[in-house]
C-alpha positions, 0 to 999 in steps of 0.5 A, spaced: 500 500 500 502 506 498 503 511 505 500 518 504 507 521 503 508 517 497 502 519 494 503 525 494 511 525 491 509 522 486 503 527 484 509 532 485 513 529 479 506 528 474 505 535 475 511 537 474 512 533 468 505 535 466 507 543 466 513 542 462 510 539 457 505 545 456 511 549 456 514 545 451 508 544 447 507 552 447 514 554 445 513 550 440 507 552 439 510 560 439 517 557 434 512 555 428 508 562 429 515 565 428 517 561 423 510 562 418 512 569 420 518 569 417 516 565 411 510 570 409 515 576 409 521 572 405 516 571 399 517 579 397 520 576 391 
């Protein structure tokens, strides 16, 4: 059985992963942005 002390140990890590995920996924999110904004402004041949 899981005590109480371990439970909570191992929601910290699942939230801490789950947070570094968004924050990976919105980075990504703002690279590609920027990338699309780069691309529209080299087609001024």
């Amino acid at each position: 059985m899981i005590t109480t002390h371990w439970l909570h140990v191992a929601l910290s890590w699942a939230s801490a992963l789950g947070l570094f995920a968004v924050l990976g996924g919105m980075a990504l999110a703002r690279h590609r942005a920027a990338k699309r904004a780069l691309d529209a402004l080299e087609r001024r041949t």
